[in-house]
Backbone as CSV, one residue per row, in Angstrom:
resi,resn,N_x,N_y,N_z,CA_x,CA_y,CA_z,C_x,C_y,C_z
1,UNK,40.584,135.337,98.684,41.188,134.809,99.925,40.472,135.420,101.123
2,UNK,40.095,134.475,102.067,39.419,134.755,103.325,40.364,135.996,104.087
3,UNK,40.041,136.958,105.078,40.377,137.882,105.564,40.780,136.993,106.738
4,UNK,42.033,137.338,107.980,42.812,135.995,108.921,41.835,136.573,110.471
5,UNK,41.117,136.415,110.298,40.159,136.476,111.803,41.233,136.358,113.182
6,UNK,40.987,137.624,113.947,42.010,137.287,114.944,43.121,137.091,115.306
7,UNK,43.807,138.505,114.336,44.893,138.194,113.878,45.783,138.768,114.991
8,UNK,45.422,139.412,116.148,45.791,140.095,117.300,46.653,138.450,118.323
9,UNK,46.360,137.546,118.208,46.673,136.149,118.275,47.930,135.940,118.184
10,UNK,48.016,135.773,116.227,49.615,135.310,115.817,50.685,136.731,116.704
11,UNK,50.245,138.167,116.889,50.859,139.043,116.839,51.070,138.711,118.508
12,UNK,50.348,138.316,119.188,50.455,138.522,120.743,51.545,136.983,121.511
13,UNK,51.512,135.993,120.302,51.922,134.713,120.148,53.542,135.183,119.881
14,UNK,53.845,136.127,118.564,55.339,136.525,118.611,55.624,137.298,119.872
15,UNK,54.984,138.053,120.286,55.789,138.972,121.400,55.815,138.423,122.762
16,UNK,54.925,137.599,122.983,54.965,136.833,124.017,56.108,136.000,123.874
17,UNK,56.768,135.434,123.481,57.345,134.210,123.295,59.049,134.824,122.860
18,UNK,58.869,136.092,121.924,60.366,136.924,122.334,60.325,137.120,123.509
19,UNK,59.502,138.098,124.386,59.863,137.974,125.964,59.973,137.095,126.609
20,UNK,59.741,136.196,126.380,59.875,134.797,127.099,61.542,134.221,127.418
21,UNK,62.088,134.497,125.514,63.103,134.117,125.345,64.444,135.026,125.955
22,UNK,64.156,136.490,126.454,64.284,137.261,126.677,64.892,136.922,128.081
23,UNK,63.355,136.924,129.281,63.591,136.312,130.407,64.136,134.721,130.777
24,UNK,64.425,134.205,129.963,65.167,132.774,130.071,66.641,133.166,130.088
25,UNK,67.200,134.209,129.421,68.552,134.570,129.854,69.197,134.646,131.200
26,UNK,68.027,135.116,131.815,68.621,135.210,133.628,67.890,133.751,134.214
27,UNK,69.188,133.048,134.465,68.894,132.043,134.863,67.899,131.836,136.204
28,UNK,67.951,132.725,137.019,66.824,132.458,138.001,65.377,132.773,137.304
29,UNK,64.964,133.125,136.184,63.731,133.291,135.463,63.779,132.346,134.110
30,UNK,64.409,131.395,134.076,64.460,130.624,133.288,63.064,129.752,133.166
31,UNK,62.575,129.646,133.871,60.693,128.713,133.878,60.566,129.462,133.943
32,UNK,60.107,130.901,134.062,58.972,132.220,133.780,59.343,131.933,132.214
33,UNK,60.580,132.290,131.619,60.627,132.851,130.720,60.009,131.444,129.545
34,UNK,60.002,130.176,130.265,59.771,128.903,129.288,58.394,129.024,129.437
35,UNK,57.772,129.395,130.561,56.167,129.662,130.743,55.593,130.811,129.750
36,UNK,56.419,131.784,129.688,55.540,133.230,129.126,55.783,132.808,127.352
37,UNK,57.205,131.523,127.012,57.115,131.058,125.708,55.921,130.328,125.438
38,UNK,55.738,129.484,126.497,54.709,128.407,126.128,52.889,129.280,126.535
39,UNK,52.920,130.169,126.869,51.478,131.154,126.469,51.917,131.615,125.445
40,UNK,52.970,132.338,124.738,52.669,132.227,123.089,52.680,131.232,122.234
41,UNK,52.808,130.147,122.619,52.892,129.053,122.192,51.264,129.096,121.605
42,UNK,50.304,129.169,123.143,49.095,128.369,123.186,48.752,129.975,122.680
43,UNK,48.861,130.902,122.090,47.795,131.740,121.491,48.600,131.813,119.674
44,UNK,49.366,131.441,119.413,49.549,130.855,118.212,48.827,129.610,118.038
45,UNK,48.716,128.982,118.904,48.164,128.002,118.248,46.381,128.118,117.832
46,UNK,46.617,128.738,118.799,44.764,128.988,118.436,44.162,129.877,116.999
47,UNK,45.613,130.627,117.065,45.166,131.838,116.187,45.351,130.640,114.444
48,UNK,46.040,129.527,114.690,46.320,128.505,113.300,44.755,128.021,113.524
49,UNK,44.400,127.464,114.396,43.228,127.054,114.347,42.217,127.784,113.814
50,UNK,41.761,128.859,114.447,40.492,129.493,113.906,41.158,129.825,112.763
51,UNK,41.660,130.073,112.173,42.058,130.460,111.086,42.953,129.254,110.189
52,UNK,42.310,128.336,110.071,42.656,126.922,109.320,42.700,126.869,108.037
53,UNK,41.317,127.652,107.354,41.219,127.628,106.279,40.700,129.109,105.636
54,UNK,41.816,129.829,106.288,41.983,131.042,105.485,43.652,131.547,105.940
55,UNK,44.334,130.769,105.706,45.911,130.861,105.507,46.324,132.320,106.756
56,UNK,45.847,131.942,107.971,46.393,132.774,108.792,47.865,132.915,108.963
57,UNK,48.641,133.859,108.128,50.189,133.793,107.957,50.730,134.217,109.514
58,UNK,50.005,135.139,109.615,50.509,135.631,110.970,50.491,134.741,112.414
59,UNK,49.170,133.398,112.088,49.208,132.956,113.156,50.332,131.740,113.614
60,UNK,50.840,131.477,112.035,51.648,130.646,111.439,52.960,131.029,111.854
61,UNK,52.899,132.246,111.325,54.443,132.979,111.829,54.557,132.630,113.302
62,UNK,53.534,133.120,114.198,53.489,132.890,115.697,53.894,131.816,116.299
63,UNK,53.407,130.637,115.337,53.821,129.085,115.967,54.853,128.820,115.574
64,UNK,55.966,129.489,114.522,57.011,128.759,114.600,57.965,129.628,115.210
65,UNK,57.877,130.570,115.520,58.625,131.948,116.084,58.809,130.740,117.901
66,UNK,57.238,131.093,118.303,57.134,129.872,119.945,58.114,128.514,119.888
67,UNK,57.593,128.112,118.960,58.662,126.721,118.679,60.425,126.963,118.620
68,UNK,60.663,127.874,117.822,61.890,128.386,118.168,62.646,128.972,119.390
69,UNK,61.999,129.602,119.677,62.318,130.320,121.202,61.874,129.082,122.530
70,UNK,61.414,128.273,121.997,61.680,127.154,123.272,62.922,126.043,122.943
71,UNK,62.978,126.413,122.101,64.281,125.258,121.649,65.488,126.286,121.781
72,UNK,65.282,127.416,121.645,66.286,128.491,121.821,66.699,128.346,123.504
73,UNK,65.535,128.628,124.200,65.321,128.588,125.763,66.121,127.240,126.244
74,UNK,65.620,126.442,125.607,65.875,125.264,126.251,67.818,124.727,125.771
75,UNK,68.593,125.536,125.227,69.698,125.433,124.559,70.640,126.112,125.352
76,UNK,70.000,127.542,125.725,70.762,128.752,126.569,70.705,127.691,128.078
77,UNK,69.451,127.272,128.589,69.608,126.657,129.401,70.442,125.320,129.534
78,UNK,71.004,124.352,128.706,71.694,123.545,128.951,73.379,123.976,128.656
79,UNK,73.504,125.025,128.197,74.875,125.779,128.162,75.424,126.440,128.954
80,UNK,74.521,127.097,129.953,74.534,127.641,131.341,74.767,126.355,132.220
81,UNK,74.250,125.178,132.329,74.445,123.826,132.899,75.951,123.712,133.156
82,UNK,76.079,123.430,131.294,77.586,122.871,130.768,78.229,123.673,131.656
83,UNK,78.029,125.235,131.344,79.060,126.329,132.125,79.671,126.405,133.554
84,UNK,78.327,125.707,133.872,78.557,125.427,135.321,79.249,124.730,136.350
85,UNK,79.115,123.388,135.768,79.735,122.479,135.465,81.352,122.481,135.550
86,UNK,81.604,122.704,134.357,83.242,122.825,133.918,83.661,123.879,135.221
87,UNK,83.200,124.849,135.464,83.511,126.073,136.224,83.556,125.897,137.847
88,UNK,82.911,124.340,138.125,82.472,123.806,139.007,83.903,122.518,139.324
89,UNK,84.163,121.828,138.409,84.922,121.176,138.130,86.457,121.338,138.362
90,UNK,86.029,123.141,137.743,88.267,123.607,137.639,87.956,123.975,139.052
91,UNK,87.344,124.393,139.860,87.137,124.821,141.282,87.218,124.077,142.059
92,UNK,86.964,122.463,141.940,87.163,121.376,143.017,88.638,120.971,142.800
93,UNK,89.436,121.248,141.078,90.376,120.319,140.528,91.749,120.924,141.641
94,UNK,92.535,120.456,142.404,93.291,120.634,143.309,94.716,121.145,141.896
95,UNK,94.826,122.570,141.602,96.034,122.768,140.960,97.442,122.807,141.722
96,UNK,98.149,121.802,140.966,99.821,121.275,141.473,100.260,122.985,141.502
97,UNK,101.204,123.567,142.497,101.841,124.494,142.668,103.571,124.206,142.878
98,UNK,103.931,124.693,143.112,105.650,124.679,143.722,105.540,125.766,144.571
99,UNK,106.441,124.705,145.731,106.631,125.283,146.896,108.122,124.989,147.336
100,UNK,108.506,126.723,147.395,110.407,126.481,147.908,110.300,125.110,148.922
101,UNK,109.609,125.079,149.995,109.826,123.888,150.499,110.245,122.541,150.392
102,UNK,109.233,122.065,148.899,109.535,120.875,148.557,110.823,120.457,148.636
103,UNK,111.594,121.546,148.625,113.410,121.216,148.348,113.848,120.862,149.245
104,UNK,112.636,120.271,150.624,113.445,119.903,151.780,113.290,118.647,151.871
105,UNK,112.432,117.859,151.049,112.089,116.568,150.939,113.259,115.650,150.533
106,UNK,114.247,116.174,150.044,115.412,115.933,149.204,116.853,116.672,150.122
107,UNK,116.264,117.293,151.235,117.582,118.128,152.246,118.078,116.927,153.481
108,UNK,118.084,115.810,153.278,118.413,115.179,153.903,120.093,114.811,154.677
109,UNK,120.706,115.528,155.234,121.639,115.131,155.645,122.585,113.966,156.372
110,UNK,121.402,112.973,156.457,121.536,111.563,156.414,123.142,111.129,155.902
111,UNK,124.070,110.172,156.154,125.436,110.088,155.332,125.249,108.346,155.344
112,UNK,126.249,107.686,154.583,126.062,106.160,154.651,126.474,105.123,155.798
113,UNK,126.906,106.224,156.526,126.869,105.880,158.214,126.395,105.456,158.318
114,UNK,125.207,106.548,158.548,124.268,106.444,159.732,123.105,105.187,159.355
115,UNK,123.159,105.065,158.327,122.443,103.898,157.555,122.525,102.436,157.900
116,UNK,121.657,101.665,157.813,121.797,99.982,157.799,122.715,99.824,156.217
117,UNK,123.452,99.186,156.122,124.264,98.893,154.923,124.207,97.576,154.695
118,UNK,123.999,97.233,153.561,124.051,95.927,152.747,124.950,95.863,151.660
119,UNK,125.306,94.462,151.217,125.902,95.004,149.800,125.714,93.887,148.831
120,UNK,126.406,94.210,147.522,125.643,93.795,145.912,125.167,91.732,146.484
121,UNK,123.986,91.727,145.805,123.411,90.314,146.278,122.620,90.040,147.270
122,UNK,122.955,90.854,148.626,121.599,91.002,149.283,120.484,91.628,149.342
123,UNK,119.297,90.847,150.032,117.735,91.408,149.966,117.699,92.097,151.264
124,UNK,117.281,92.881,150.879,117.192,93.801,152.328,115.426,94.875,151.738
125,UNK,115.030,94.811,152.634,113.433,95.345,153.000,113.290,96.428,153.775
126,UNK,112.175,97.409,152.988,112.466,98.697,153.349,110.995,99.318,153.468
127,UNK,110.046,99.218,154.401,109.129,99.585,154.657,108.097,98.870,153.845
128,UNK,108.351,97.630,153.295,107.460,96.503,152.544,107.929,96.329,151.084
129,UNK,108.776,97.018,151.078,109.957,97.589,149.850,111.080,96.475,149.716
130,UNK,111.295,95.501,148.857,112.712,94.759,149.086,113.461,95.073,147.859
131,UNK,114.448,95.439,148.142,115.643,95.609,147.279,116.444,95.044,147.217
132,UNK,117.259,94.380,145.378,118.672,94.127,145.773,119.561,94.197,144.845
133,UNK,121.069,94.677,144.762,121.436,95.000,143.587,122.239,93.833,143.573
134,UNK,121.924,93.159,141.930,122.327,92.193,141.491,123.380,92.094,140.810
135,UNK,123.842,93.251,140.260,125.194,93.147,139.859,125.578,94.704,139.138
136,UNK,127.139,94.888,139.150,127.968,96.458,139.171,128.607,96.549,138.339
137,UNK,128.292,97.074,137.072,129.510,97.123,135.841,130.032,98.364,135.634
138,UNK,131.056,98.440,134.923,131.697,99.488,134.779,130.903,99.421,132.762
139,UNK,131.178,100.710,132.382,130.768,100.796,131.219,131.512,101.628,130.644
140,UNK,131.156,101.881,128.938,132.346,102.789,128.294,131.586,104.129,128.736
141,UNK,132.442,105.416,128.637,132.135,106.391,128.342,132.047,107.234,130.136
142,UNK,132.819,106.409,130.889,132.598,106.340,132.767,131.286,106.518,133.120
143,UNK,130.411,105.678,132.409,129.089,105.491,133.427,129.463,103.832,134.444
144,UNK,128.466,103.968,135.280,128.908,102.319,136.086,127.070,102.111,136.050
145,UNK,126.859,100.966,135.376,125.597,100.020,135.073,125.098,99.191,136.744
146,UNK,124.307,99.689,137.450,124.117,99.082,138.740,122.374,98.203,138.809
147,UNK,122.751,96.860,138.355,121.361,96.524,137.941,120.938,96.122,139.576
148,UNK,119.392,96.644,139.392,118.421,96.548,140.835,117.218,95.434,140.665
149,UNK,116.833,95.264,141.593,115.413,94.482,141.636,114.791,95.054,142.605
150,UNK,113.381,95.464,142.555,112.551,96.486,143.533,111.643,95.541,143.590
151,UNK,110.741,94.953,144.465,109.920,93.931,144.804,108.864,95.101,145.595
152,UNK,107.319,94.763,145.321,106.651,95.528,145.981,106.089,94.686,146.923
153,UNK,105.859,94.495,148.222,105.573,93.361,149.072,104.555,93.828,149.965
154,UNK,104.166,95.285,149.745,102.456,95.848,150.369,101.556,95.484,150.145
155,UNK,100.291,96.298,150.712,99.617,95.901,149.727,98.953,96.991,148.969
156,UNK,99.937,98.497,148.612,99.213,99.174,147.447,100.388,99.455,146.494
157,UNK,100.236,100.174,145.920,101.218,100.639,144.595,102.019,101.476,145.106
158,UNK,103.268,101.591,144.994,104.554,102.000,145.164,104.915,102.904,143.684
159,UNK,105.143,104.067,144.378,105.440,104.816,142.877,106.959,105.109,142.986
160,UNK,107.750,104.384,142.092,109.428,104.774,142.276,109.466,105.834,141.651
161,UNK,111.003,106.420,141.739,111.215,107.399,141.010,112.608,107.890,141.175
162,UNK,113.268,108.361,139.906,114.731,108.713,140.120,115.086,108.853,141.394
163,UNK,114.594,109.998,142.289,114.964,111.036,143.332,114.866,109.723,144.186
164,UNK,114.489,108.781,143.819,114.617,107.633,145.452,115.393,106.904,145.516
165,UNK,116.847,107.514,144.906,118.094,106.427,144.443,119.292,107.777,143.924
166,UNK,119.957,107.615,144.943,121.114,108.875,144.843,122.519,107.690,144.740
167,UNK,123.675,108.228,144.738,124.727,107.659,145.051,125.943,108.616,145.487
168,UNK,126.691,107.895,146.778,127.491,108.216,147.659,129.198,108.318,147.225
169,UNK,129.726,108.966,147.660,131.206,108.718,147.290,131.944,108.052,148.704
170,UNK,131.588,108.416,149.781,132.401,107.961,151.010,131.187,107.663,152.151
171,UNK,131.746,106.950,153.011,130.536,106.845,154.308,129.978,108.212,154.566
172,UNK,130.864,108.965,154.837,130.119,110.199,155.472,130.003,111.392,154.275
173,UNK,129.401,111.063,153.180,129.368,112.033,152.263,127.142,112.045,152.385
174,UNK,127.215,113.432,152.779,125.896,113.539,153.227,124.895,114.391,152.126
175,UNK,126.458,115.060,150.679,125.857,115.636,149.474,126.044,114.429,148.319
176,UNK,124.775,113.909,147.787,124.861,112.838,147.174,124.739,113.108,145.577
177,UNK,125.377,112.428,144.527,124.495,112.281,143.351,123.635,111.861,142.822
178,UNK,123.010,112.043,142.177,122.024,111.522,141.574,121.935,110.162,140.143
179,UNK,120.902,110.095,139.807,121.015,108.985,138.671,119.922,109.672,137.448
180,UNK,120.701,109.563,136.710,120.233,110.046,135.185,119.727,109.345,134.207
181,UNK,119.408,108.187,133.957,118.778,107.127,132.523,119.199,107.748,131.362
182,UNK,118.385,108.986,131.537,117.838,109.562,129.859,119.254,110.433,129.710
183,UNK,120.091,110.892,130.613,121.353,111.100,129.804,122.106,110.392,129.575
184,UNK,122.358,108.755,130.277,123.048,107.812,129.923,122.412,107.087,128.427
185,UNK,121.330,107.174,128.400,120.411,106.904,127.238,121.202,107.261,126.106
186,UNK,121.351,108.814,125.923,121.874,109.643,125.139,122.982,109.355,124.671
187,UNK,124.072,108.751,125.469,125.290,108.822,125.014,125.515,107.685,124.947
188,UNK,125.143,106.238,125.361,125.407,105.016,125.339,124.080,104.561,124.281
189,UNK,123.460,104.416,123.847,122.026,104.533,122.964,121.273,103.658,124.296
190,UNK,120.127,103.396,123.393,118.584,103.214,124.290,118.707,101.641,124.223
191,UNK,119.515,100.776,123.200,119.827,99.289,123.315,120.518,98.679,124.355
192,UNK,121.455,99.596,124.768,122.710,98.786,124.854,122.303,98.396,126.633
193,UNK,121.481,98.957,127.389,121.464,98.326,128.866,119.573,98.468,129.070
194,UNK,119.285,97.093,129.702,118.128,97.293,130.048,117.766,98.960,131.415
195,UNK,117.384,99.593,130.670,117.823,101.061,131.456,116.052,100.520,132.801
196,UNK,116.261,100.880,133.938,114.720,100.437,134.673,114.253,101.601,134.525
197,UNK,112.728,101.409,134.388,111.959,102.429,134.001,110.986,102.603,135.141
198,UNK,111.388,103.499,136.292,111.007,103.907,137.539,109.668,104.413,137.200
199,UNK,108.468,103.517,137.879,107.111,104.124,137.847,106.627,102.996,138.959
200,UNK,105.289,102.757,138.459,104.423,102.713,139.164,104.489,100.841,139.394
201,UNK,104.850,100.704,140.879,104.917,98.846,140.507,103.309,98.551,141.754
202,UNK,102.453,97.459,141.019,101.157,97.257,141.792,102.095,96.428,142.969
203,UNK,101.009,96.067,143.747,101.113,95.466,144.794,101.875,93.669,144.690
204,UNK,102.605,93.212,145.174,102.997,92.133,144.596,104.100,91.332,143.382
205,UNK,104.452,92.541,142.638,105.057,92.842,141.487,106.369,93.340,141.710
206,UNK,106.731,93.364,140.837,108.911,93.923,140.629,108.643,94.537,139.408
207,UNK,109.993,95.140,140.275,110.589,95.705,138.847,112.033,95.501,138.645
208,UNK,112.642,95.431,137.482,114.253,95.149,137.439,115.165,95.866,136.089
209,UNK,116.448,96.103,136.818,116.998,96.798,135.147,118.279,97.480,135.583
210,UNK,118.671,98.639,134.922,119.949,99.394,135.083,119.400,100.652,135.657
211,UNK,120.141,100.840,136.747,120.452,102.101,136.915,122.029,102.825,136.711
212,UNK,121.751,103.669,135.509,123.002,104.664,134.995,123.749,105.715,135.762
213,UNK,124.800,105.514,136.241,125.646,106.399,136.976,126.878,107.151,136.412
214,UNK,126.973,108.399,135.667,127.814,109.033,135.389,129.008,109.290,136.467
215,UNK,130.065,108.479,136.483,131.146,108.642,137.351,131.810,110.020,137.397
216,UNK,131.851,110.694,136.528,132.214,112.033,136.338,131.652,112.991,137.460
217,UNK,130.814,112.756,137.732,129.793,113.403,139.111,130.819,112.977,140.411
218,UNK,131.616,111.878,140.048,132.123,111.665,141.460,132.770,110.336,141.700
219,UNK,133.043,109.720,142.744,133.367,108.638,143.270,131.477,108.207,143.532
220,UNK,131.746,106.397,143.610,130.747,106.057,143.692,131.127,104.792,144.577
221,UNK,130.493,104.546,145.596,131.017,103.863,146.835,129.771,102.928,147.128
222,UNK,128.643,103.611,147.252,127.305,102.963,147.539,125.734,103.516,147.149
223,UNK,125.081,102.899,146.956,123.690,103.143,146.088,122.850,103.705,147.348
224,UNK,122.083,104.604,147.590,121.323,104.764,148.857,119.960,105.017,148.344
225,UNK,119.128,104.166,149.368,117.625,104.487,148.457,116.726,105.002,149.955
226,UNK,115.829,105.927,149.108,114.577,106.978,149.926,113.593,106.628,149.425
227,UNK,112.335,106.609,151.305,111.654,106.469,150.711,110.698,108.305,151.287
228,UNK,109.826,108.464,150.363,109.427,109.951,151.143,110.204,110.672,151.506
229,UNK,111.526,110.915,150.640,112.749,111.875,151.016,113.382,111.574,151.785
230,UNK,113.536,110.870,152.468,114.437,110.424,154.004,114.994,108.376,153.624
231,UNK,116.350,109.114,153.607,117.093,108.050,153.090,116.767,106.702,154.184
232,UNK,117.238,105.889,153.432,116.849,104.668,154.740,117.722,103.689,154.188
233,UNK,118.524,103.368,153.143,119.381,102.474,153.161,120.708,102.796,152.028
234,UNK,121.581,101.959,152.674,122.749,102.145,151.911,123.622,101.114,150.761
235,UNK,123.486,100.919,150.036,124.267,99.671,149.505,125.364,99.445,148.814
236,UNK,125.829,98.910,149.001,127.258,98.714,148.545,127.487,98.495,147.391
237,UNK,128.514,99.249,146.724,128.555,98.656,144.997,129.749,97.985,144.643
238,UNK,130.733,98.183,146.012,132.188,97.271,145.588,132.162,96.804,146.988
């Protein structure tokens, strides 16, 4: 077997190309460190060449050691990307908090006075909002079934939601109750009343169904609906 001519090559080809991989860790030397891979690259390769046909192991070793450490390089570098990225991402992402405040959105001392009042059957319109309650049942178990129709008549999406539908016991009752579904759900089952499922209505669109009122909470006199926390209408249920 031929003796590997120049074997200072494969050896200068590995150490070059560990340091390489070395300096690619610190991302501001990331091209030095892909540069000082790719000069061991190019003295492995030479050292395979002159030594073609006398099984230069070492120069061999050199070229795949380079080949590795740029695919290594080039891996650390797109994971540092990724890292960045995501880390970049939770930093723009606006995290929901609670704030004692919010509880004032809902501190409305408003009473069914002071309100425009309508009652069961009329349409009445509420900032592009038309509402109307179509009819008032009494049910077993003292809930009262108050079916609504919400018409969206803007032109963007209207997001309903429990908290925009309280109910009153007297004109001037300014501490209101609320409306529950999912506990009327519970005790009357999930068949027995089209329960409305307060979300998101597009532009143009309705929505219609039951709203569940546990009488036990109180006398129930009139339906009052908010919009942005600040009541704006009152409606009549008898």
């Amino acid at each position: 077997m031929k003796k590997e001519k120049n074997m200072w090559l494969g050896i200068t080809g590995i150490i070059v190309s560990l340091l390489g991989l070395v300096v690619s860790f610190f991302h501001i030397s990331y091209y030095s460190g892909l540069i000082l891979i790719g000069i061991g690259l190019i003295f492995s390769i030479i050292g395979v060449v002159l030594n073609w046909h006398r099984r230069g192991w070492l120069a061999i070793i050199g070229l795949v050691v380079s080949l590795g450490m740029i695919n290594s390089a080039l891996v650390i570098h797109s994971l540092g990307g990724l890292n960045n990225y995501i880390e970049s991402g939770d930093s723009n992402y606006d995290h929901p908090s609670y704030d004692d405040d919010d509880d004032e959105d809902y501190d409305d001392e408003t009473t069914a006075a002071d309100l425009k009042q309508v009652k069961v059957g009329d349409e009445v319109t509420i900032d592009g909002v038309q509402l109307k309650i179509n009819s008032v049942q009494d049910t077993d178990n003292d809930y009262l079934a108050i079916n609504v129709t919400m018409k969206n008549n803007t032109k963007h999406t209207v997001d309903f939601d429990y908290n925009d539908f309280e109910v009153a016991a007297t004109d001037d009752d300014d501490v209101m109750s609320g409306i529950y579904n999912s506990l009327a759900q519970d005790d009357l089952g999930e068949d027995k009343f089209n329960y409305v499922d307060l979300d998101d209505v597009s532009s143009g669109q309705s929505d219609d169904g039951d709203l569940l009122f546990d009488k036990k909470d109180g006398n129930a006199k009139y339906l009052v609906f908010s919009m942005d926390g600040t009541r704006k209408v009152a409606m009549k249920l008898y």
